[in-house]
C-alpha positions in Angstrom: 91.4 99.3 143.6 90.5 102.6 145.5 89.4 105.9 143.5 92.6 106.8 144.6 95.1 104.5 143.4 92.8 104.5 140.1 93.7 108.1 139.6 97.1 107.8 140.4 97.4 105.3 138.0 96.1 107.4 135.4 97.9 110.2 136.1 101.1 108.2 135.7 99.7 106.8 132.2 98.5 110.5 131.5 102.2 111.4 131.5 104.3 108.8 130.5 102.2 109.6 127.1 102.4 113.0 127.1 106.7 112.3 127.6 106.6 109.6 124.9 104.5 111.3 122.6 104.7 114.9 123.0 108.7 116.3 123.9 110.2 113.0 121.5 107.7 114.2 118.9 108.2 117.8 118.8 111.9 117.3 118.4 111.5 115.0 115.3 108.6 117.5 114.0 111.4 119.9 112.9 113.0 117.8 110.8 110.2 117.3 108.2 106.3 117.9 107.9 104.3 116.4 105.4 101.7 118.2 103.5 98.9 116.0 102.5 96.8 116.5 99.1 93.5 115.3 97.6 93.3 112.4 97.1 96.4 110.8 98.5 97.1 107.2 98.9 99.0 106.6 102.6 99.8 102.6 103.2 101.1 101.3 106.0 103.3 97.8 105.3 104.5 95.4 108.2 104.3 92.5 110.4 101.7 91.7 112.8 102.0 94.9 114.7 101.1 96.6 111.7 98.5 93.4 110.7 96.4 93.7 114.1 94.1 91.4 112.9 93.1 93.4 109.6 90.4 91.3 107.4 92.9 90.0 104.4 89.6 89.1 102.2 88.2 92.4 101.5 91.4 94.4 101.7 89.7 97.8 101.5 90.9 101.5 101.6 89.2 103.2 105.1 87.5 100.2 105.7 87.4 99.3 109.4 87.9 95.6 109.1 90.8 96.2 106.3 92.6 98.3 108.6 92.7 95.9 111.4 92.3 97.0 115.1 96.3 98.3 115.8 98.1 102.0 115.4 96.8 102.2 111.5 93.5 102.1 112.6 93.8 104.9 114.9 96.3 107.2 112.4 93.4 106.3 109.7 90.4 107.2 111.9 92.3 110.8 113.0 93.0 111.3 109.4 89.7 110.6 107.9 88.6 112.8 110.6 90.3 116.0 110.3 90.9 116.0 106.3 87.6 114.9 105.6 87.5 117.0 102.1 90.9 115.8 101.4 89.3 112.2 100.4 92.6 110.2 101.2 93.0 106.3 100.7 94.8 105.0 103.2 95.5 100.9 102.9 97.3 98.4 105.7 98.8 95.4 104.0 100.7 94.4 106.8 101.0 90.2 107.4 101.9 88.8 111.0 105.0 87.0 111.0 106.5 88.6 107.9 110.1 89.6 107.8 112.1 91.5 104.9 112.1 88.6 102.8 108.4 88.5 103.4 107.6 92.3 102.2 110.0 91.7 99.4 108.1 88.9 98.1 105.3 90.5 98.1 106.0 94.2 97.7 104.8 94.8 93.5 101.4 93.8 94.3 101.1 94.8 98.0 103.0 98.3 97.7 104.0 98.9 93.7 100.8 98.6 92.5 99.4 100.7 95.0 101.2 103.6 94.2 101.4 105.3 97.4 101.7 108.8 98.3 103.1 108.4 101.8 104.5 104.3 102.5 105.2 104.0 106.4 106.8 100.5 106.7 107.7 99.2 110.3 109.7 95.7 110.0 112.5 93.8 111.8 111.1 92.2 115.7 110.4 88.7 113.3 113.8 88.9 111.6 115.1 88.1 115.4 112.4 86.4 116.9 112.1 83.7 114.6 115.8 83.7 114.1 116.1 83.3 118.2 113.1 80.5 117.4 115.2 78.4 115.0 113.0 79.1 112.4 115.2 82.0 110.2 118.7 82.1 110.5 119.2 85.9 109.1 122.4 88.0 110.2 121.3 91.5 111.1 123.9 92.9 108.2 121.0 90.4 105.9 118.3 92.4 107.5 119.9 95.5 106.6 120.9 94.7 103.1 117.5 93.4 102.5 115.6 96.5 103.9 118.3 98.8 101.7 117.6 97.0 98.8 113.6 97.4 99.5 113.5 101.1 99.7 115.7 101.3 96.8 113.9 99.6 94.6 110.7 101.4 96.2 112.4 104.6 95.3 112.6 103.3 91.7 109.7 102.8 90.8 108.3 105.3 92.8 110.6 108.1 93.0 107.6 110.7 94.3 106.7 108.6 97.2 107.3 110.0 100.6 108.6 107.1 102.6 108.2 106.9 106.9 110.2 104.2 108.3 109.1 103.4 112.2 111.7 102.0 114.2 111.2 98.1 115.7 110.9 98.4 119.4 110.7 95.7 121.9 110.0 95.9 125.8 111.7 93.8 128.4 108.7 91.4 129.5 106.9 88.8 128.1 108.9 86.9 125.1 111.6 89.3 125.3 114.4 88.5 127.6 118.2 88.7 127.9 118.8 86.9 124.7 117.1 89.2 122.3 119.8 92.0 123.4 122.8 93.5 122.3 121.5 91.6 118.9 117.8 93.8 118.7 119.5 97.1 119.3 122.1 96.6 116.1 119.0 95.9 114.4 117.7 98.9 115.2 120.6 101.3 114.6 120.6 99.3 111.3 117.0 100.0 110.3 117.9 103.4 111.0 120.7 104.0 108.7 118.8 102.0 106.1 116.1 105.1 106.9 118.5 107.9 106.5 120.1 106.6 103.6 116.3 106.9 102.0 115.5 110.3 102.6 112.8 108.8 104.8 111.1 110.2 107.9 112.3 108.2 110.8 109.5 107.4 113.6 111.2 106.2 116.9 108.9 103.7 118.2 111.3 102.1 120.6 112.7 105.6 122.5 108.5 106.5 122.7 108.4 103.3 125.0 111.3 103.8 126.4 110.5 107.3 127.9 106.9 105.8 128.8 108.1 103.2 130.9 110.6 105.6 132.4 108.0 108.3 133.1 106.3 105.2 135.9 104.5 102.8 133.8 105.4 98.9 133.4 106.8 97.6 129.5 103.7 95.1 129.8 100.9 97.8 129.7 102.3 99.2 126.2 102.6 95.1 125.5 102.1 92.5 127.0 104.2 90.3 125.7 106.9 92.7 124.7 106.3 92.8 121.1 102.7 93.1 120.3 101.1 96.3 121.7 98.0 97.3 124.1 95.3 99.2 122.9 97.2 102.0 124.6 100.5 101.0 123.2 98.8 101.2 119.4 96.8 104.6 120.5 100.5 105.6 121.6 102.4 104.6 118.5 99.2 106.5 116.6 99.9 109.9 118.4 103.7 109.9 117.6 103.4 108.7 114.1 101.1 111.7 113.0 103.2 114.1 115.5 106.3 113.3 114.1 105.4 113.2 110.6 103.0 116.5 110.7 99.9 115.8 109.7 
């Protein structure tokens, strides 16, 4: 590769991120900012995206290996950074192949008991996937009953919580093909109504890639195989998520 071509390349990476993470962002930042306060507990809940490898054994707040090596890493590491005297806990208890069914099993002791200030939960590529895999065989009107019923009992028992629901994305490469579609994008306008019905701060994953592989970049250097994000595609999803929530 010729110095060159390397910088064009980065030049086209440069932008498509600035696109996908700066003018979607600063639309959505009107909406609603958050205002974080000593002490605060922020947990991030998911699937494997959100998993990235975390170490499930010591299950630590700000602890490197707890956190994994995906988006919550990075939106941990910037917070910890610039709110140092703030002294926030921030947790990821997301598990790779979970679906809604998954994080409902599961949700007293990995989200209840945790009593979150700010829960951002991004679920739903696994409720296809597998289901396009033979191995689930949930309707997207299941999905969306199931996430519904999540958040309200969520707001329940937590009624102070400020939730942030990110939207499931996929890119056209890899395991995703033909199949996955117009299926993925009900989904998707599902998990949004589900958000707005909860008061919750929507992130829009899936239009950040969308403008960054419009502004020259291919879907397989956000992820490679469609689903599970680059390093760049995590740092990406970092940026928006603290842009579009405030903080």
């Amino acid at each position: 590769m010729t110095p060159m071509t390397s910088r064009r390349n980065f030049l086209v990476t440069g932008s498509s991120a600035a696109v996908a993470g700066g003018l979607l962002a600063e639309d959505a930042r009107a909406e609603a900012k958050m205002k974080l306060e000593k002490g605060d507990v922020i947990l991030f809940q998911g699937d494997s995206i959100t998993d990235a490898g975390r170490d499930k054994k010591r299950q630590l707040p700000n602890d490197g290996g707890s956190l994994g090596r995906g988006y919550p890493h990075h939106i941990a590491g910037g917070l910890l950074r610039d709110y140092a005297s703030l002294r926030l806990l921030i947790h990821n208890r997301g598990i790779s192949g979970n679906k809604v069914p998954d994080l409902d099993s599961r949700w007293d002791v990995d989200a209840l008991e945790l009593k979150p200030d700010i829960l951002s939960i991004l679920i739903g590529v696994n409720d296809i996937w597998h289901k396009l895999n033979g191995r689930y065989d949930g309707t997207p009107e299941v999905y969306k009953e199931g996430f519904t019923a999540l958040l309200e009992r969520t707001r329940t028992a937590l009624p102070d919580t400020k939730l942030v629901i990110c939207e499931p994305f996929a890119l056209k490469c890899g395991a995703v093909d033909d199949t996955w579609f117009p299926e993925f994008e009900v989904r998707r306008k599902y998990a949004k109504e589900v958000a707005d019905a909860a008061g919750a701060i929507w992130v829009p994953f899936q239009e950040m890639f969308d403008e960054a592989v419009a502004a020259g970049t291919k879907p397989e250097y956000w992820a490679h195989d469609g689903v599970h994000p680059s390093v760049a595609g995590h740092a990406l999803m970092a940026k928006t998520w603290r842009d579009v929530v405030g903080v």
